[in-house]
C-alpha positions in Angstrom: 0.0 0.0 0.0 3.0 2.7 0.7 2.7 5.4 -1.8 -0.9 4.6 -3.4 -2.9 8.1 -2.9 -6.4 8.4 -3.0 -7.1 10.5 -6.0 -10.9 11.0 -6.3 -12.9 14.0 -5.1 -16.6 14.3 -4.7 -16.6 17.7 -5.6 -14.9 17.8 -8.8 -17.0 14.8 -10.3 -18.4 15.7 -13.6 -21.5 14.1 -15.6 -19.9 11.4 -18.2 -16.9 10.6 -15.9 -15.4 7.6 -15.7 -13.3 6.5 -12.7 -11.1 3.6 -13.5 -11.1 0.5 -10.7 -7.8 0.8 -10.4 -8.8 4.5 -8.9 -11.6 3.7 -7.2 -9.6 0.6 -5.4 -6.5 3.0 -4.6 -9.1 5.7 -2.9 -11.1 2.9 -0.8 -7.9 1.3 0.5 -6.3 4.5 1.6 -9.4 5.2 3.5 -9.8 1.7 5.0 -6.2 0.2 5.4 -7.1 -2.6 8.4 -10.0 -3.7 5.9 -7.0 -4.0 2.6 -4.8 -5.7 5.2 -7.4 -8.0 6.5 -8.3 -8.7 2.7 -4.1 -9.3 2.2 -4.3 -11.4 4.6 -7.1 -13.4 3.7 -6.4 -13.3 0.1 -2.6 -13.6 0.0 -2.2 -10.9 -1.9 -3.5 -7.4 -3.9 -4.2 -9.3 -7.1 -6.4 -11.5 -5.6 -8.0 -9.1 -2.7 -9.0 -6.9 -5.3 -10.6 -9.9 -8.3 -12.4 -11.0 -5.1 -13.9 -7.9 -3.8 -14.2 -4.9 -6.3 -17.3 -4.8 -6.7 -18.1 -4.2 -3.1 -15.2 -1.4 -3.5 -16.7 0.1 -6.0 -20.1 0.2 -4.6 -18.8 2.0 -1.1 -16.7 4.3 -3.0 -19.8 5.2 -5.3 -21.9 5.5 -1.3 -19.4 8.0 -0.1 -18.8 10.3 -2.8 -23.0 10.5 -3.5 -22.7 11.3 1.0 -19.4 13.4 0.6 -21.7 15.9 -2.1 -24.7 15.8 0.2 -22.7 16.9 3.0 -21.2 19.7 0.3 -24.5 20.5 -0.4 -23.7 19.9 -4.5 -26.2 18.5 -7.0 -26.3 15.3 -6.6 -24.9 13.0 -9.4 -26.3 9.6 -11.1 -23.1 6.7 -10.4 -23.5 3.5 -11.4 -20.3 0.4 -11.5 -21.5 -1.0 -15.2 -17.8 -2.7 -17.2 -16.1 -2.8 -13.9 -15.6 1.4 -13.6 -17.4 3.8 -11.6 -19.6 5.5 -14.3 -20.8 9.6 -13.1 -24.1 9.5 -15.8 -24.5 12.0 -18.0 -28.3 13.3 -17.9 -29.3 11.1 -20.9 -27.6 8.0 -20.0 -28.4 8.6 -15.6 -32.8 9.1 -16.9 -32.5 6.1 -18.8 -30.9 4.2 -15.9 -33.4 5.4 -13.3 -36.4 4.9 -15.2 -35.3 1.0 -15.5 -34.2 1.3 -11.8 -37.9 2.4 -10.7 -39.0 -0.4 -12.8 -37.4 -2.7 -11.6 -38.0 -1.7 -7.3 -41.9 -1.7 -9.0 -41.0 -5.2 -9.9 -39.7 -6.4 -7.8 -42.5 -5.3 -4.9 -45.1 -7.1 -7.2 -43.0 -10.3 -6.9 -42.4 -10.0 -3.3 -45.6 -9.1 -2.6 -47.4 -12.4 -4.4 -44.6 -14.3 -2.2 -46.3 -12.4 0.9 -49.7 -14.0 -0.1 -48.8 -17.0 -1.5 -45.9 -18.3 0.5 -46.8 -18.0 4.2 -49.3 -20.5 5.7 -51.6 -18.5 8.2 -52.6 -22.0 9.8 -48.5 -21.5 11.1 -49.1 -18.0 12.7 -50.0 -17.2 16.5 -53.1 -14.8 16.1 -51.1 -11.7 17.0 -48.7 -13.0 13.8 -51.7 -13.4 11.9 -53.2 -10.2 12.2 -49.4 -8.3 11.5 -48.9 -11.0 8.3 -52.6 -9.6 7.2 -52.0 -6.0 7.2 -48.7 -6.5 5.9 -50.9 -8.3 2.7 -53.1 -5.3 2.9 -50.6 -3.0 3.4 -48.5 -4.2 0.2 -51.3 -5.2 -1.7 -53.2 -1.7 -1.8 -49.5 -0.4 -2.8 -49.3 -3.1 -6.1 -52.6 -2.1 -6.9 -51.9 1.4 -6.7 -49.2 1.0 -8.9 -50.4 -1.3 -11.8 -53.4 1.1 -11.4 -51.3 4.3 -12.2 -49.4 2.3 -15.1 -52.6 1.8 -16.3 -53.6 5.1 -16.5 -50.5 6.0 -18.1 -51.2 3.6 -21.0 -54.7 5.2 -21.9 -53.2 9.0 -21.5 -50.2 7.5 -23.6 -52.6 6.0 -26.2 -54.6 9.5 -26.0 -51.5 11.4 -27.3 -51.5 13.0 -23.6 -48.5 13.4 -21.0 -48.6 12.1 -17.4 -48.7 14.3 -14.8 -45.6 16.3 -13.6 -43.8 15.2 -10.1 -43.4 17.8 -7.9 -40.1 18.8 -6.5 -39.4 18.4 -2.9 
């Protein structure tokens, strides 16, 4: 580790940005070095450390510069770890990626949700377990509904030639 310098500032990120592993593995490991030596030792050595755990590098590095920009009060920026890099979004590319993001949270509720009513046997449950397990059905149902509902709607305003309605900023 002697002489590797962490080289990435929150601050100075820019849309379209790409942050090489390489970087991104220098910056966590000067910021955690028990956790890199605990990984040498576990590992044997760098090569290996880093095969076996860069993407859970990437993805802390990626949490503490979106914290480190909060905390500096700048605009927040899209990241994702797509090709093995840390990847600052441009607009285009960062709506794209949310869109399929909120998709795929909507997703994966619905699933979840059918597992909540499908996979748990009541006849198991204590009363008091029953009545939490039932209003966590209700509670999750009335939110699928409320979502295939509004999809829905966006479909016929869609086929109508109309927009959807505008989110409101915070």
């Amino acid at each position: 580790m002697p002489g590797k310098i962490s080289s990435i500032n929150a601050e100075t990120l820019f849309k379209g940005q790409v942050i090489p592993a390489d970087l991104v593995w220098n910056h966590f490991i000067t910021r955690k070095p028990d956790k890199y030596e605990s990984w040498l030792a576990e590992y044997g050595d760098e090569e290996t450390a880093k095969a076996a755990r860069i993407a859970q590098v990437l993805l802390q590095v990626r949490d503490w510069l979106e914290r480190d920009r909060r905390h500096a009060e700048l605009p927040p920026l899209v990241m994702n770890t797509t090709g093995g890099t840390l990847n600052v979004l441009t607009d285009d590319k960062a709506s794209a990626y949310l869109n399929d993001q909120a998709f795929q949270g909507l997703r994966k509720h619905q699933r979840a949700t059918t597992r909540l009513v499908n996979a748990i046997d009541e006849s198991n449950l204590s009363f008091t377990a029953r009545r939490e397990h039932q209003n966590r059905v209700n509670v999750h149902s009335f939110i699928a509904a409320s979502s295939q509902g509004a999809q829905k709607q966006l479909q016929v305003l869609k086929r109508a030639g109309k927009e959807a309605p505008k989110l409101q900023k915070g």
